[in-house]
N, C-alpha and C positions, 0 to 999 in steps of 0.2 A: 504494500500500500504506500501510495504518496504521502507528504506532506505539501505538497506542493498542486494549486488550485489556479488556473491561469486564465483571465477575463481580456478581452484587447477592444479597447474602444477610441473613439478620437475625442481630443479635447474639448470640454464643454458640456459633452453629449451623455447622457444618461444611460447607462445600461443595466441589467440586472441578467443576472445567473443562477441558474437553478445548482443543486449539489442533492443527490439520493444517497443516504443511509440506511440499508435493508441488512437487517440483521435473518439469516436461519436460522438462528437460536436464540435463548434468552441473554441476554447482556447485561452487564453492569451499566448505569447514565451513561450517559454521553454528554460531555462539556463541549460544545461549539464556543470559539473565540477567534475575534479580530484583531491582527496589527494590522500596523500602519502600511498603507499599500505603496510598495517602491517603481518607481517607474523610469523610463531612460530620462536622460540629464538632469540625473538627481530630483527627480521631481516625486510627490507624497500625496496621498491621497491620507489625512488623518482615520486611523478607524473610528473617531467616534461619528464621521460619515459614512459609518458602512452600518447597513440595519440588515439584521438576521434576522427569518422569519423561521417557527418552526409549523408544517403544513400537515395535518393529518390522512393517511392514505383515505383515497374516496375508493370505494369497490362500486364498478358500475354493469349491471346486467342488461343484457340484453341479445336480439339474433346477429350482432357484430361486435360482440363480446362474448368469446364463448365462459364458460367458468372456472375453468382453468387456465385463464389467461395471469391472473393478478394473484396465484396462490403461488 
């Protein structure tokens, strides 16, 4: 596994990134945390501008979803 999570966007411009953590088995928490985002010519994006969301899985049925797609 990485530690490393890499977004590329142009200056100004707004972008968001998704990241899935699927656990097969039970797990201990999980700490999500942000630094400071480094970028070329020493340039920073502070973390306290970055917002983490945590999104709970949706299970969706239907005849273009079979049921065993999301298990």
């Amino acid at each position: 596994m990485s530690n490393t999570f890499t977004v590329k966007t142009t200056p100004g411009e707004f972008e968001s990134a998704g990241l899935v953590l699927r656990a097969w088995q039970t797990v201990e928490p999980v700490n999500i945390s942000v630094a400071d985002l480094n970028g070329p010519s020493d340039s920073i994006i502070p973390a306290a501008a970055v917002d983490v969301y945590v999104v709970k899985e949706w299970y969706k049925r239907g005849p273009n979803f079979p049921d065993d797609l999301y298990r």
